[in-house]
C-alpha positions in Angstrom: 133.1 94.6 19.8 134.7 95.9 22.8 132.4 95.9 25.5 131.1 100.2 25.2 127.9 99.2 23.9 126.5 98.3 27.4 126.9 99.0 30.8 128.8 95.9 32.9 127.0 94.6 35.8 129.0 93.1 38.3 126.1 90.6 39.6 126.7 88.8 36.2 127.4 85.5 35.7 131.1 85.0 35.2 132.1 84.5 31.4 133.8 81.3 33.0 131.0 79.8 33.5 130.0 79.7 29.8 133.6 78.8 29.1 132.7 75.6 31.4 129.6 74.8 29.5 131.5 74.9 26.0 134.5 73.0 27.9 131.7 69.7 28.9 130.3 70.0 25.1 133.8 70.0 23.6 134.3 66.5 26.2 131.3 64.7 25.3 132.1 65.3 21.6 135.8 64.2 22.1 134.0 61.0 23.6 132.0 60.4 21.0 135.3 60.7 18.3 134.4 63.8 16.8 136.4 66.0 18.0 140.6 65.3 18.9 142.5 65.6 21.9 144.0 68.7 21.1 140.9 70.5 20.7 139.8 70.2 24.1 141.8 73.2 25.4 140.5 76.5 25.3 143.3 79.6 24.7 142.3 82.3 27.0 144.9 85.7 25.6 146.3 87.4 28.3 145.2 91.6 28.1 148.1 93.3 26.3 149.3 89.5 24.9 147.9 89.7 21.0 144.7 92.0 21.8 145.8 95.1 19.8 142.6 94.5 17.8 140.1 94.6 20.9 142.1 97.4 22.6 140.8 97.4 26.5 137.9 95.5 26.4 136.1 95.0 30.0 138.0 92.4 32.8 135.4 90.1 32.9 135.3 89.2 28.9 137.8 87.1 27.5 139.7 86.8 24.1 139.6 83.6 22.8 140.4 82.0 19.2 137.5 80.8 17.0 138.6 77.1 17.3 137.9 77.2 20.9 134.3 78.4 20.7 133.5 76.9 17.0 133.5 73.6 15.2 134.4 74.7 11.5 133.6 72.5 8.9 133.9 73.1 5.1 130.5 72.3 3.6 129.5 69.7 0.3 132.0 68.8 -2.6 130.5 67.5 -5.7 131.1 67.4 -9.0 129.3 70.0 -11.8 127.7 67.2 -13.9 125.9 66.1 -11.0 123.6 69.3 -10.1 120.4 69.4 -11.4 117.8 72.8 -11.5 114.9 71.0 -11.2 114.2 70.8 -7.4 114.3 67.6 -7.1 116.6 66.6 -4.2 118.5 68.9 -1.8 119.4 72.4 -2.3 122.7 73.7 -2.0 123.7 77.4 -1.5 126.7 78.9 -2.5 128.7 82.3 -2.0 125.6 84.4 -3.4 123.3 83.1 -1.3 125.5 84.8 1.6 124.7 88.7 2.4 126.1 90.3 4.9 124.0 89.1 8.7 121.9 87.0 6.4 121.7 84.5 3.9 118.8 83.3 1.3 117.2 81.0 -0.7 118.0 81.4 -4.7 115.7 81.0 -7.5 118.5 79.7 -9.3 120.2 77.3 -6.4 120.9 74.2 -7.5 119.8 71.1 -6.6 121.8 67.3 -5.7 120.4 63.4 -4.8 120.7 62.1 -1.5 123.1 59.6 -2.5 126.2 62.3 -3.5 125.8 63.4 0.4 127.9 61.2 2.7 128.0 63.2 6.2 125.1 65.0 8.0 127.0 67.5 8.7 126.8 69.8 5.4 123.3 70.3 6.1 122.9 73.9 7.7 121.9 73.6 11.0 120.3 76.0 13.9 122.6 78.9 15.1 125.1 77.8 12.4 127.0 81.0 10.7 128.0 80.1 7.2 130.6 82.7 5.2 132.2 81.8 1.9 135.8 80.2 1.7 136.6 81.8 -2.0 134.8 84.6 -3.2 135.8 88.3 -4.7 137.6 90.8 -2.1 134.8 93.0 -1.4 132.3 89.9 -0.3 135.5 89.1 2.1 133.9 88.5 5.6 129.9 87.9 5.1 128.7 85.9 8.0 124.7 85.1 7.6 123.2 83.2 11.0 121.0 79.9 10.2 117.7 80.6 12.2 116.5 76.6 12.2 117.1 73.5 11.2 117.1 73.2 7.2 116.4 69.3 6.5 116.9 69.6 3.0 120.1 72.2 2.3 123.5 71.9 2.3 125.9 74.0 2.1 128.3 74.2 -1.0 132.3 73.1 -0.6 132.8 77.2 -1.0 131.2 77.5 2.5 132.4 77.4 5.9 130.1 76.5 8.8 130.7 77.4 11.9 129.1 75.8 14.4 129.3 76.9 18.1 130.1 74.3 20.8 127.5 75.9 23.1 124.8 76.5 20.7 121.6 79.3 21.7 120.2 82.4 20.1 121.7 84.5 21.9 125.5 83.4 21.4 125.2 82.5 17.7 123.5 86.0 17.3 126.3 87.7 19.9 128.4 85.8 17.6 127.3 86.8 14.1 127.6 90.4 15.3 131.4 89.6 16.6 132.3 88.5 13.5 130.6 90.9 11.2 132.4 93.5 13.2 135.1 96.3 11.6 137.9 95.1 13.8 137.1 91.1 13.4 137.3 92.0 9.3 140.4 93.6 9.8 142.0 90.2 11.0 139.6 88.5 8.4 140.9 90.5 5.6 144.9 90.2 6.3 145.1 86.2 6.3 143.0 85.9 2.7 145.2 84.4 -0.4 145.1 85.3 -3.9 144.0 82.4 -5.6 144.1 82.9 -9.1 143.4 86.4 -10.5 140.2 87.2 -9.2 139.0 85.5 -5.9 140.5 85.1 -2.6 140.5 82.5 -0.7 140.4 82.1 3.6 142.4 79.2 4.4 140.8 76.9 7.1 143.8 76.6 9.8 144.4 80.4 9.5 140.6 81.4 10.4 140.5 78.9 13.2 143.4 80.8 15.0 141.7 84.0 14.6 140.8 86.2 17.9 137.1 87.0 19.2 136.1 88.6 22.9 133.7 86.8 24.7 131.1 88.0 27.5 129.3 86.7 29.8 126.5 85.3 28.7 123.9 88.0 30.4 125.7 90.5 28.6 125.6 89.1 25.5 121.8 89.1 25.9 121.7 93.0 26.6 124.1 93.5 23.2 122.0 91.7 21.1 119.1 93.2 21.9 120.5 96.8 21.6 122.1 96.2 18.1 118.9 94.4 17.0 116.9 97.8 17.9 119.1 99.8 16.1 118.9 97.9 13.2 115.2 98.2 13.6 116.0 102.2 13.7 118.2 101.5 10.6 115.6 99.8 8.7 112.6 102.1 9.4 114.9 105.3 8.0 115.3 103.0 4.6 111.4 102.3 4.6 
């Protein structure tokens, strides 16, 4: 994204703004000992600093790093011998159950008890974007949105949620379309390591550092929309 999909309007509400919203949530949460110290800053990049990927994008967005807009947590670890298939318990979802700007439920997902889950945060939760950790080259950078609250899934320890500090439709879907973007999976796509011989892993710190333009939030509204109707357009010429 580089702010050409939309006209800027001027009477907008300053991208600062939402940066002050995302600022108080990132406090509260530091007061409540879930978030550190260090976390509480947000790195705004100076234009022509490390923006080569976004090129000119418009003066009033900003380039900020994924740690500073989302919460990224890995999701469930558990061991093989205690999944069941029977649906019986809570689902988990894995790498496959991740398509590119959206995910799904699996006939063959498998299943875990309550009492292997330890932290409420491995359950996916509204305007959440999940995208594997470890998974073949080509599936590289699939980012699926969470549209509500899913009580009983989790997601897998090969899953990253992201979870934005200043959670609405409108920026987790601005979001998703940020970072299912060529120029985001060109960053995406350098930092992955060869683990093994076949899959490639995204290592946690690495992703967190990553770069992402921000606008303000009225904006945001008008590019969602537009990309949603020309996926609409998109759809109807598959139908």
């Amino acid at each position: 994204m580089q702010g050409k999909l939309v006209e800027q309007d001027p009477n907008d509400e300053s991208v600062e703004v939402l940066l002050e919203k995302i600022r108080a949530e990132k406090q509260k949460l530091f007061e409540e000992g879930k978030i550190k110290k260090k976390d509480l800053d947000i790195s705004i990049v100076s234009q022509g600093d490390d923006n080569s990927y976004y090129g000119n994008i418009p003066m009033n967005w900003v380039v900020i790093k994924i740690k500073d807009i989302f919460s990224i947590n890995t999701g469930l670890s558990y061991k093989k011998g205690d999944l069941s298939i029977n649906n019986k318990g809570v689902r988990i979802i894995r790498g496959g159950n991740i398509k590119p700007l959206e995910f799904s439920l699996l006939d063959n997902d498998y299943y875990i008890d309550t009492q292997f889950i330890s932290s409420e945060q491995v359950y996916l939760k509204h305007n959440q974007l999940i995208t594997p950790v470890s998974t073949s080259l080509e599936h590289i950078g699939k980012f699926a949105r969470i549209d509500k609250d899913y009580d009983g899934v989790v997601a897998g320890g090969f899953i990253f949620q992201l979870t934005p500090f200043e959670s609405s439709e409108i920026i987790s879907k601005f979001l998703l379309f940020n970072l299912s973007s060529p120029l985001f999976y060109k960053q995406l796509k350098a930092i992955t390591k060869l683990s093994g011989q076949a899959l490639y892993n995204i290592p946690k710190t690495t992703l967190s550092e990553l770069l992402i333009p921000l606008a303000p939030f009225e904006e945001q509204e008008l590019i969602t929309q537009k990309v949603e109707k020309l996926f609409e357009k998109v759809n109807q010429l598959w139908k």
